[in-house]
Backbone as CSV, one residue per row, in Angstrom:
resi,resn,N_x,N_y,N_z,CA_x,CA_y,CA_z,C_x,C_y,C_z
1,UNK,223.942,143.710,-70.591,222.739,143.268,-71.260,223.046,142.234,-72.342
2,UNK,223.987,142.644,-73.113,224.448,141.667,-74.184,225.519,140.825,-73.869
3,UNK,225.247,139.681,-73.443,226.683,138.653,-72.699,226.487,137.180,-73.788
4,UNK,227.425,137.271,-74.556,228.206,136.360,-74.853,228.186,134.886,-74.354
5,UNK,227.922,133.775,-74.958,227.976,132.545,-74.206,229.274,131.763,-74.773
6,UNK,230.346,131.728,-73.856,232.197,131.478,-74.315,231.473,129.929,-74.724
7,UNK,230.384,129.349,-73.971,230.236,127.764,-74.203,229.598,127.549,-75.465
8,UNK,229.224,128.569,-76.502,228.257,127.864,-77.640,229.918,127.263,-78.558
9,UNK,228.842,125.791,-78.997,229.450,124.981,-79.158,230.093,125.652,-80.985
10,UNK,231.375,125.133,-81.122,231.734,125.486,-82.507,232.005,124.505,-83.736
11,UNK,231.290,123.806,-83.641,231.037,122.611,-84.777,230.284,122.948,-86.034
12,UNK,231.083,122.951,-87.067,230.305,123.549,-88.563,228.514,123.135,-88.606
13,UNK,227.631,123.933,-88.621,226.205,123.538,-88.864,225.713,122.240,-89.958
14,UNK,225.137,121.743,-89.664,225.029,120.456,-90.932,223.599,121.478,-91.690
15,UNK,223.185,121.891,-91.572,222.195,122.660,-92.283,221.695,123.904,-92.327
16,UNK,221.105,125.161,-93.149,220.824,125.886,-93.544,219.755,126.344,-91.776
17,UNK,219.246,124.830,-92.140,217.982,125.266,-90.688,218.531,125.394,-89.463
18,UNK,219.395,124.076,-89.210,219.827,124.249,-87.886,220.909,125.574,-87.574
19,UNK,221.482,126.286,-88.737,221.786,127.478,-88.234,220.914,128.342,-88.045
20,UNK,219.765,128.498,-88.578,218.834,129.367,-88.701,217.604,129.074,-87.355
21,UNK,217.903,127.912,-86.748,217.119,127.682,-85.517,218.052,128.188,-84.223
22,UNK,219.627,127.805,-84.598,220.620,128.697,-83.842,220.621,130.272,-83.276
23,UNK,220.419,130.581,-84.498,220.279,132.088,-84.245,218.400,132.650,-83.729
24,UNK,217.924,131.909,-84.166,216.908,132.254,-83.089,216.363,132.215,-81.785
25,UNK,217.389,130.839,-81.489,217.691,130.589,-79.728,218.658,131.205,-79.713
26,UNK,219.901,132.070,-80.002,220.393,133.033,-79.212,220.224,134.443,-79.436
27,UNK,219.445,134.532,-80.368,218.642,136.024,-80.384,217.745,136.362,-78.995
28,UNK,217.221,135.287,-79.225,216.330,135.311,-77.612,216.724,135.094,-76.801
29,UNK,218.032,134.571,-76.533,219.129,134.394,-75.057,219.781,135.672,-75.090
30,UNK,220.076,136.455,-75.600,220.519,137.587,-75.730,219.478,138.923,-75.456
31,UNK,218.414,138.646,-75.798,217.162,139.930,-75.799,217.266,141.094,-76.652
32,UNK,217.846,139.896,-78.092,217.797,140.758,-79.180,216.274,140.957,-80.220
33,UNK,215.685,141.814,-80.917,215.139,141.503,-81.725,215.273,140.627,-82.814
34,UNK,216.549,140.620,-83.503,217.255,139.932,-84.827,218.587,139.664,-85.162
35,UNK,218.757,138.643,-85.688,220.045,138.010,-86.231,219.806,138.248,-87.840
36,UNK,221.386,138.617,-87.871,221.081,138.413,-89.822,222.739,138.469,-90.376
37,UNK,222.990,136.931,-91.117,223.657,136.702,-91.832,224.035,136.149,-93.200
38,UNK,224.450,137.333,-93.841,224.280,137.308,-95.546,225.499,137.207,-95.850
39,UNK,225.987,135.818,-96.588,227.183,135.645,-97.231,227.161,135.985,-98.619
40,UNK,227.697,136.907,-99.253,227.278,136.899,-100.983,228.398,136.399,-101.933
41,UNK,228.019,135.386,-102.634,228.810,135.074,-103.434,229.344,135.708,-104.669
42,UNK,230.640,135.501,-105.256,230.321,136.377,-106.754,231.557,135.150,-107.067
43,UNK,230.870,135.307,-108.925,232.011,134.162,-109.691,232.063,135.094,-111.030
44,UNK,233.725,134.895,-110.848,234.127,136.033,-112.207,233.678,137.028,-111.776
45,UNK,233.832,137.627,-110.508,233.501,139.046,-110.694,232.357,139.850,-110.277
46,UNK,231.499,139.174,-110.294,230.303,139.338,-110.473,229.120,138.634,-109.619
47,UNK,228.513,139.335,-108.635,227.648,139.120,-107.167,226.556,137.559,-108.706
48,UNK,226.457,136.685,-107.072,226.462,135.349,-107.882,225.106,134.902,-107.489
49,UNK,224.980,134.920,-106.009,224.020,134.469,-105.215,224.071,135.201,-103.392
50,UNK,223.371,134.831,-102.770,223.222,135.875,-101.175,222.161,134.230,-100.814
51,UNK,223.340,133.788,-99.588,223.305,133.036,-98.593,222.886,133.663,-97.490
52,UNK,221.399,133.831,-97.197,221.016,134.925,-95.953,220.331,133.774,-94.697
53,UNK,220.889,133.699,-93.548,220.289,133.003,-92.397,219.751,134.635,-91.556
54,UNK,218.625,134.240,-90.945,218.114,134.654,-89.976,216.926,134.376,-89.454
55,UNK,216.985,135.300,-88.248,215.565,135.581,-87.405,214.294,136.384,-88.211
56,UNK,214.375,136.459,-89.219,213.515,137.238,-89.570,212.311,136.627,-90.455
57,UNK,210.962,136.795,-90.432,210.342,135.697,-90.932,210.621,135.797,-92.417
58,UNK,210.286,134.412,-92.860,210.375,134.156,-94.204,210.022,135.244,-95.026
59,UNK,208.485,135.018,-94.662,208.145,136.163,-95.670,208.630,137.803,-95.608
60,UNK,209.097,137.752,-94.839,210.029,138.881,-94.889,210.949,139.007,-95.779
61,UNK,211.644,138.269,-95.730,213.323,137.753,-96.643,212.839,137.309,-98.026
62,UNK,211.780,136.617,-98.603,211.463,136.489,-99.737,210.863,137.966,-99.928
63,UNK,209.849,138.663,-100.209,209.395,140.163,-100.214,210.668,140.909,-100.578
64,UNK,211.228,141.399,-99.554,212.531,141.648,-99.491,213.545,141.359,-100.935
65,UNK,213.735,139.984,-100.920,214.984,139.843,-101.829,213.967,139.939,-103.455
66,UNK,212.610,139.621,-103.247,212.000,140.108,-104.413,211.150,141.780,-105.228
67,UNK,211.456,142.170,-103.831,210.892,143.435,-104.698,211.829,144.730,-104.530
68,UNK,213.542,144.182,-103.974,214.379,145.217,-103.756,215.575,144.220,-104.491
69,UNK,216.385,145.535,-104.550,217.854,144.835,-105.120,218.816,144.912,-103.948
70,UNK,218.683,143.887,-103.309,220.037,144.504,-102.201,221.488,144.837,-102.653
71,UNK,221.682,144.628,-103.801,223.222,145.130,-104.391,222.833,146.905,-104.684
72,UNK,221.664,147.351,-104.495,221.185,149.033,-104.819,220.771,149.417,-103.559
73,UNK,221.347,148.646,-102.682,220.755,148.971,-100.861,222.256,149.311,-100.719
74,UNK,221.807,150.887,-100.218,223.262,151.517,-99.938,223.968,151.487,-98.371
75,UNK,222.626,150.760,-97.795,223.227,150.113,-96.273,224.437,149.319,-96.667
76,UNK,223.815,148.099,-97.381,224.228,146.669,-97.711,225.175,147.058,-98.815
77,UNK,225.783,148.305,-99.343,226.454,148.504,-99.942,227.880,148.862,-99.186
78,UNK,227.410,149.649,-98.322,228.217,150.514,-97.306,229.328,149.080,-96.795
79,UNK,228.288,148.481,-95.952,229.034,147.675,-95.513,229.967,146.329,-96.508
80,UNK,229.497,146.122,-97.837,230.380,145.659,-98.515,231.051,146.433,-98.516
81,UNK,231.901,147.499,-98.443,232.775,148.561,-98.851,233.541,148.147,-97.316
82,UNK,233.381,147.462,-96.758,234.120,147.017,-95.133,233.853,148.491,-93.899
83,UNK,232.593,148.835,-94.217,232.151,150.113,-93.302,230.522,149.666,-92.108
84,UNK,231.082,149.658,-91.208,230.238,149.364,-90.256,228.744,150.308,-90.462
85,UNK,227.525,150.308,-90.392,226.692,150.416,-90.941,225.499,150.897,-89.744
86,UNK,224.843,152.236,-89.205,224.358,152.179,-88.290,223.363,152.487,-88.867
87,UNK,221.888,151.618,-88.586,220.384,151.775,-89.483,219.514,152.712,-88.995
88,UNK,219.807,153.282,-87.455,219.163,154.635,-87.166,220.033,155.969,-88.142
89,UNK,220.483,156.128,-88.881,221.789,157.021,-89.299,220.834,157.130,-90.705
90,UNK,220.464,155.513,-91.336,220.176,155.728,-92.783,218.353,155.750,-92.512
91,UNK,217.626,155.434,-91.461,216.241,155.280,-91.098,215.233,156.109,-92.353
92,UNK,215.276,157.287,-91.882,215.096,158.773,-92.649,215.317,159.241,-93.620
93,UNK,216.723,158.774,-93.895,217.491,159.810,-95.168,217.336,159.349,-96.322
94,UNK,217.478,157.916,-96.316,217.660,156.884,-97.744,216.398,156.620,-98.026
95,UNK,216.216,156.907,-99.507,215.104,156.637,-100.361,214.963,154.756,-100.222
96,UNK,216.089,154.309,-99.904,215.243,152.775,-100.027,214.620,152.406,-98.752
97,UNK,215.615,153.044,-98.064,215.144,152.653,-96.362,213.497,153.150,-95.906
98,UNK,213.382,154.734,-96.787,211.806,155.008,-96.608,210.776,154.215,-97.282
99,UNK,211.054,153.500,-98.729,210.541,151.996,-99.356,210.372,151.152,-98.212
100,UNK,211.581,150.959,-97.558,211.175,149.950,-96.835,210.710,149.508,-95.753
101,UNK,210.993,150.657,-94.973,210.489,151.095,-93.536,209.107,150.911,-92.873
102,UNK,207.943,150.863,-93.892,206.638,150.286,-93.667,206.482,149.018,-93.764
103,UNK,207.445,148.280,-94.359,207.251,146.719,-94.311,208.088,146.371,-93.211
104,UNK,209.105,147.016,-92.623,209.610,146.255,-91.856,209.369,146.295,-90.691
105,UNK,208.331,147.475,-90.732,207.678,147.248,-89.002,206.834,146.685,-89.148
106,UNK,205.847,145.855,-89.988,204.744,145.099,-90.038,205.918,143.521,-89.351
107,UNK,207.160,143.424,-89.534,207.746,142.066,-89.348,209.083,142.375,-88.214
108,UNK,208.532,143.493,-86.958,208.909,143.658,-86.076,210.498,144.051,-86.267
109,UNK,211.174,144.333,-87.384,212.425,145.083,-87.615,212.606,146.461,-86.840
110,UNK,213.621,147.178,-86.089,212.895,148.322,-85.908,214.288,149.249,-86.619
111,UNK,214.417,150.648,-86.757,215.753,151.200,-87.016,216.889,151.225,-85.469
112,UNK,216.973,150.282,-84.961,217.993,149.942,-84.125,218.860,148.793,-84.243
113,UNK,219.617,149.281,-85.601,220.096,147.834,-86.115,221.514,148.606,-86.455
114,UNK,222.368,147.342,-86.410,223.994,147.314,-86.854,224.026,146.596,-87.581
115,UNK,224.905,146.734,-88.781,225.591,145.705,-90.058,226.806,145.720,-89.780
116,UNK,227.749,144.925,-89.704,228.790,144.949,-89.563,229.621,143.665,-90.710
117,UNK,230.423,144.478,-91.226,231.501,143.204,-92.230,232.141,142.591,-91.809
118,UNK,232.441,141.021,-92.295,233.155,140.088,-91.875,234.045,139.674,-93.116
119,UNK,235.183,139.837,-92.990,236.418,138.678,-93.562,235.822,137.479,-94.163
120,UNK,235.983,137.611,-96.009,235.515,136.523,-96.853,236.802,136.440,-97.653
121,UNK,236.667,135.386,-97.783,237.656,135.255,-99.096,237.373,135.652,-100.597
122,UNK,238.365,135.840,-101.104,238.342,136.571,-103.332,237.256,137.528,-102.648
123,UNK,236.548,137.810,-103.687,235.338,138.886,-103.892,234.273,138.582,-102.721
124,UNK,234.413,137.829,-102.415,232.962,137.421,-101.318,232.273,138.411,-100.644
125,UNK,231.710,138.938,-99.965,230.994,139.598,-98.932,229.808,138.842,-97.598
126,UNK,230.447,139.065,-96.712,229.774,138.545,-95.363,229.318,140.334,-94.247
127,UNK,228.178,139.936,-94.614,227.446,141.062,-93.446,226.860,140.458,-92.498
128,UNK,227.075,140.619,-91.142,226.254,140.320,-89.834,225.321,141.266,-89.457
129,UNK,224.357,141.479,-89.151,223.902,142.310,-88.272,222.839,142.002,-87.257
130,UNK,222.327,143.202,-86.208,222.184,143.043,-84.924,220.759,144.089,-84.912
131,UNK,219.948,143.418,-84.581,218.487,144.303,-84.599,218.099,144.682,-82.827
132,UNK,217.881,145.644,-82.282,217.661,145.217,-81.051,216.286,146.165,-80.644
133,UNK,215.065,146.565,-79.637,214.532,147.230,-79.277,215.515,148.503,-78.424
134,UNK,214.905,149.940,-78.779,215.594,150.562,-78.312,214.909,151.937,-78.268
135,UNK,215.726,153.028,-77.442,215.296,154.729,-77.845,216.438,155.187,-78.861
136,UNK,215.807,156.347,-79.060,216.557,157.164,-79.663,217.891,157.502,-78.260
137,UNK,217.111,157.805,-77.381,218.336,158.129,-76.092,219.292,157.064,-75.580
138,UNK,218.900,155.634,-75.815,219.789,154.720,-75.258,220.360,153.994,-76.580
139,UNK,220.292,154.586,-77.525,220.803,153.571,-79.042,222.027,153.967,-78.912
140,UNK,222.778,154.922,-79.025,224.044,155.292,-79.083,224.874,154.574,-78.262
141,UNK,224.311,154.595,-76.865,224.992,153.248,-76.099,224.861,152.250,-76.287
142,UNK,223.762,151.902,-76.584,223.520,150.103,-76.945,224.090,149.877,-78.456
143,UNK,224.581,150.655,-78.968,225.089,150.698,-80.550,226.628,150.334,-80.490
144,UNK,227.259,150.898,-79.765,228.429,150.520,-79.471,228.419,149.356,-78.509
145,UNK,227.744,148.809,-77.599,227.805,147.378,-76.745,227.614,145.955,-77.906
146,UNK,226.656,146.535,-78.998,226.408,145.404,-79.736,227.502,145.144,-80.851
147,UNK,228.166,146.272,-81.402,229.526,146.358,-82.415,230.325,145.570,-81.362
148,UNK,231.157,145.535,-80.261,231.847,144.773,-79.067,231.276,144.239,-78.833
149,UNK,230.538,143.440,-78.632,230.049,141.805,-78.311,229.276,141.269,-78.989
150,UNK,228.809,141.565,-80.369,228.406,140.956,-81.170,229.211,140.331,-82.299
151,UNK,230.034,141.379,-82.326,231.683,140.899,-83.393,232.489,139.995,-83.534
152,UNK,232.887,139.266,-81.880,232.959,137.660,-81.733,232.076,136.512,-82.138
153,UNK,231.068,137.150,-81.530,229.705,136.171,-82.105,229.492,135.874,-83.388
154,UNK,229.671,136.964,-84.154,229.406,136.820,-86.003,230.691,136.362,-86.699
155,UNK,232.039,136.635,-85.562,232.755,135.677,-86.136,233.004,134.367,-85.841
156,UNK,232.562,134.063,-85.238,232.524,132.376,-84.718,231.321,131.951,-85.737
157,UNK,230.336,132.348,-85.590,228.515,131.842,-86.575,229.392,131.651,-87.712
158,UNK,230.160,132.603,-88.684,230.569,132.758,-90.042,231.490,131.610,-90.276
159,UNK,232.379,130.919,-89.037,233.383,130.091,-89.406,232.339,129.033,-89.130
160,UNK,231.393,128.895,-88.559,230.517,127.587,-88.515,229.558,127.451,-90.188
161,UNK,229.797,128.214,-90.461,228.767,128.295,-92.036,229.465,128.040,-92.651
162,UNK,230.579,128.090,-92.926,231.468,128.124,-94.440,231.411,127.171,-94.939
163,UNK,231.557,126.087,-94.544,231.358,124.728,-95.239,230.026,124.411,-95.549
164,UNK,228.741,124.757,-95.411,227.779,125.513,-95.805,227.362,125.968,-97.259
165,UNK,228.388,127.095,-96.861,228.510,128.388,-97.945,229.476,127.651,-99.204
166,UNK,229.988,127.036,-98.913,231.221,126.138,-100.005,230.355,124.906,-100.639
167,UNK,229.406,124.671,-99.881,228.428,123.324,-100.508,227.541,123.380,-101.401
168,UNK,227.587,124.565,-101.800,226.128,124.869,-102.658,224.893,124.731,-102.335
169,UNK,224.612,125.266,-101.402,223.322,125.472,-100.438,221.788,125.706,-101.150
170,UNK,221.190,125.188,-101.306,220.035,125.199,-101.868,218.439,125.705,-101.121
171,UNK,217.622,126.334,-101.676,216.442,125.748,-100.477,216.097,127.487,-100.767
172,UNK,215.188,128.098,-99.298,214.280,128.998,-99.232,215.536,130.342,-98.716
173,UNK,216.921,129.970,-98.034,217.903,130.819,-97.336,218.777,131.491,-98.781
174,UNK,218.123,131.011,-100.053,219.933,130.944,-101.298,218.825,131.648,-102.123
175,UNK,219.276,132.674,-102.206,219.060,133.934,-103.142,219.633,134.148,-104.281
176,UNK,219.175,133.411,-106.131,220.328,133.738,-107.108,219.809,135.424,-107.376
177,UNK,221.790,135.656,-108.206,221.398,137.327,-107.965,221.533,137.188,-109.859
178,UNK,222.651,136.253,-109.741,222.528,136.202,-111.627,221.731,135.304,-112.579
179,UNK,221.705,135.210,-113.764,221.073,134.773,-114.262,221.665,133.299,-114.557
């Protein structure tokens, strides 16, 4: 179900959009619900800004980065801690996830999602994750197909961003976290 295209091309993105139009033509070549990649910066120490591309609508991701702290999102915590992250696991249990769980089915999110960490340099943090339609009976399998073949994918996307992420990216995708 989830196949890999060895041919997407690997040339650094010249923009915020055209990665973000990327991942929505292979979200849908794939027959995923969602793409989501959050690079977080920190200087001195200290979470700086959150470089987030995805499939997910805007107003989602603004809402989101304004009326939650994702550094107090113990998903998005987990997986800074370099721990793979399964969102049917926290659906239920986590007080933020039940916050958030009514907004995110109004913007077609469902709890069949993977976070998975990626290799940043100093303090950095890079989370990928993988939204897909699913059951409760077939997630466990499709949970492990998307950790293995999505893991190449988010590492190839991540080496196409960096120069990106190194440019000082501006616009509606660049989230400051400090003051």
């Amino acid at each position: 179900m989830f196949e890999l295209d060895k041919n997407v091309k690997q040339t650094p993105f010249n923009s915020v959009q055209e990665a973000t139009s990327f991942l929505i033509a292979y979200a849908k070549q794939q027959g995923v619900a969602h793409l989501s990649y959050w690079y977080l910066q920190y200087q001195e120490g200290t979470p700086d800004q959150v470089i987030w591309v995805a499939t997910y609508d805007p107003a989602y991701m603004s809402l989101y980065m304004s009326k939650f702290t994702p550094l107090d999102d113990p998903v998005i915590n987990s997986v800074m801690n370099d721990k793979y992250v399964d969102w049917a696991e926290w659906w239920d249990h986590d007080s933020l996830a039940q916050a958030v769980n009514p907004i995110v089915a109004r913007y077609g999110i469902t709890k069949y999602g993977l976070s998975m960490p990626l290799r940043a340099p100093g303090d950095d943090k890079i989370i990928f994750s993988v939204c897909t339609r699913s059951s409760d009976a077939e997630w466990p399998t499709q949970r492990g197909l998307l950790a293995r073949q999505f893991l190449p994918f988010a590492q190839s996307f991540d080496a196409r961003m960096r120069h990106l992420v190194h440019a000082g990216q501006q616009g509606d995708s660049v989230f400051r976290l400090s003051a």
